[in-house]
C-alpha positions as CSV (number, residue, x, y, z in Angstrom):
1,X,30.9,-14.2,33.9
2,X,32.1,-10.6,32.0
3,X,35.2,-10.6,31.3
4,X,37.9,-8.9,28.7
5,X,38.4,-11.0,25.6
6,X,42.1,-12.4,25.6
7,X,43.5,-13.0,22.6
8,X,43.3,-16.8,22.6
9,X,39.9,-16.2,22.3
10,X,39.4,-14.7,19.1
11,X,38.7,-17.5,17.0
12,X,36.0,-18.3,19.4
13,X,34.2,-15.0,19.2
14,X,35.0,-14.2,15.3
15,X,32.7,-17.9,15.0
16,X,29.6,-16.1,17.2
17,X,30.4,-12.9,14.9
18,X,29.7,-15.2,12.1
19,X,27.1,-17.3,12.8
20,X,24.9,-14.9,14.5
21,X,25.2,-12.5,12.0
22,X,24.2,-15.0,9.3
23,X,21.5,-16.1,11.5
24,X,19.4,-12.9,12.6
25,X,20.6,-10.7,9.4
26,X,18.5,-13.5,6.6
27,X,18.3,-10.5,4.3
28,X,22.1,-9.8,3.7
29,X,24.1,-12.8,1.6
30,X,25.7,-14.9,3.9
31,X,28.7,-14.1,1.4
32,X,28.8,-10.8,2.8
33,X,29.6,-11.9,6.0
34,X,32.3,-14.6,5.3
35,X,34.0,-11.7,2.9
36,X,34.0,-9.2,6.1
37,X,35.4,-11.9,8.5
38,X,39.6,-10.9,8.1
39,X,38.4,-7.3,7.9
40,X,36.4,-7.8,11.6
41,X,39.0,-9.6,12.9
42,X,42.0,-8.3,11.6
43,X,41.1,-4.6,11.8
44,X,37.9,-4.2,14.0
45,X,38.6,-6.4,16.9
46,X,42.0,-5.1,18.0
47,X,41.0,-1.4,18.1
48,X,38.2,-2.2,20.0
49,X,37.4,-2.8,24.2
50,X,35.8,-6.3,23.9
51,X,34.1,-8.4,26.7
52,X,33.1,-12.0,26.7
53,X,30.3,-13.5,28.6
54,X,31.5,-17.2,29.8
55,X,30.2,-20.2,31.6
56,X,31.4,-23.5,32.0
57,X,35.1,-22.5,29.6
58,X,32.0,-22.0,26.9
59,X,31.8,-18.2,25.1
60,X,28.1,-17.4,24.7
61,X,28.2,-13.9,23.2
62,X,30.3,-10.9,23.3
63,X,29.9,-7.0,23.1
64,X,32.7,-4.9,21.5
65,X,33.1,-1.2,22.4
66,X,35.1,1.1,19.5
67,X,36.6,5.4,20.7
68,X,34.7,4.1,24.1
69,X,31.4,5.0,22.5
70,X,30.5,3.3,19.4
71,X,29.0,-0.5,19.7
72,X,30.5,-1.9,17.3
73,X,29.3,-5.8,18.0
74,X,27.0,-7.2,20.7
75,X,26.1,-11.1,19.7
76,X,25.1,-13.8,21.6
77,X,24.8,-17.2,20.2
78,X,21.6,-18.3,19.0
79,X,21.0,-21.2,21.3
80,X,21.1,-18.4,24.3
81,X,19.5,-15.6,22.9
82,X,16.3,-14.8,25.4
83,X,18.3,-15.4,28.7
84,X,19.4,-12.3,29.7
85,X,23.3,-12.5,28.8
86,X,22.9,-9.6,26.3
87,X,21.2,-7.7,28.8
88,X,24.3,-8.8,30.8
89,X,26.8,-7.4,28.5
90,X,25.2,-4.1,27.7
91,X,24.3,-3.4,31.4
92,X,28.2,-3.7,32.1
93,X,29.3,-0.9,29.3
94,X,26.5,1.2,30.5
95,X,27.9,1.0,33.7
96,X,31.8,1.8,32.4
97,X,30.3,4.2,29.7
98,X,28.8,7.6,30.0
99,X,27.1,7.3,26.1
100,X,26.7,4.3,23.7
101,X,26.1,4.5,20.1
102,X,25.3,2.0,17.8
103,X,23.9,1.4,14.0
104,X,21.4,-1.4,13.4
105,X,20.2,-3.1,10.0
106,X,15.9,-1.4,10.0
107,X,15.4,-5.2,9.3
108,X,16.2,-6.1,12.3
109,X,13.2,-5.9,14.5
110,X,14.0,-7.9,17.3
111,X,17.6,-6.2,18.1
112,X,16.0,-2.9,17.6
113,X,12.9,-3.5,20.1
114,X,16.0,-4.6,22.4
115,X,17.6,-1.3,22.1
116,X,14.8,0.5,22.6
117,X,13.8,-1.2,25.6
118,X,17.3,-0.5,26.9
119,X,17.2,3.1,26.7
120,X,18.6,3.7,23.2
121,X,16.4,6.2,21.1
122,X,17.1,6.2,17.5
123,X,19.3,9.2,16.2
124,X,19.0,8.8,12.2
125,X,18.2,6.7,9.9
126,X,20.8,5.9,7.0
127,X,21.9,3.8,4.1
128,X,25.0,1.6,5.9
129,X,27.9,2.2,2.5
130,X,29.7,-1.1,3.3
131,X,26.4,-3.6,2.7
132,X,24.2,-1.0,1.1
133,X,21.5,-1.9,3.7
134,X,19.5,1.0,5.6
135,X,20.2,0.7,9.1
136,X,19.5,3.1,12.0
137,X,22.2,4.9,14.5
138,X,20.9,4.6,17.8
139,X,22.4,6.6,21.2
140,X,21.9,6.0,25.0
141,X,23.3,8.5,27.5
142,X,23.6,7.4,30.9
143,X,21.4,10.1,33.4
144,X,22.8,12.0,35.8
């Protein structure tokens, strides 16, 4: 099930925010995450439109929309990745959104084939200031 995030949820999403992002980006220090956690959660989280994808009480990944545009997050939990719930996740803010934008680490192969095969064409490629990694800005925009 898609749902909004409530807020007694937060802890449980900031721990997929961290693990999966220490997980599928190997080539930043996992110190980099840890040091962004507060900053994610403290700043990041609350200005953005976040859904939850949920079975069984259990959160198994989450997409968060920033200025109803910008992906800011889309992470599913490494035991469910390949099932579809990503899929899921973006398929619901394509349907509420009339364009999606999103940066991704160029190191990250998998997510950016999953983009691609979801419509998104990248835009630019850039170095990201906050990590110092290059990273592309992708865009979708729904057809009419």
């Amino acid at each position: 099930m898609i749902k909004e995030l409530e807020n007694c949820e937060i802890d449980s999403t900031m721990d997929i925010w961290l693990k999966t992002n220490i997980s599928s980006h190997y080539f930043i220090p996992e110190e980099y995450w840890i040091r962004n956690y507060n900053v994610v959660k403290e700043e990041y989280l609350p200005v953005s439109v976040t859904f939850v994808y949920k079975e069984n009480d259990v959160i198994k990944a989450f997409i968060s929309v920033i200025d109803d545009c910008f992906i800011g997050a889309l992470f599913v939990l490494e035991e469910y990745q390949g099932k579809g719930i990503g899929q899921k996740l973006l398929d619901h803010c394509k349907s509420l959104y009339l364009n999606l934008e999103l940066g991704v680490y160029t190191e990250n192969k998998a997510a950016i084939d999953f983009y691609i095969k979801n419509g998104f064409k990248v835009k630019k490629k850039q170095n990201n200031n906050d990590s110092g990694f290059m990273e592309y800005v992708m865009s979708w925009k729904k057809e009419r």
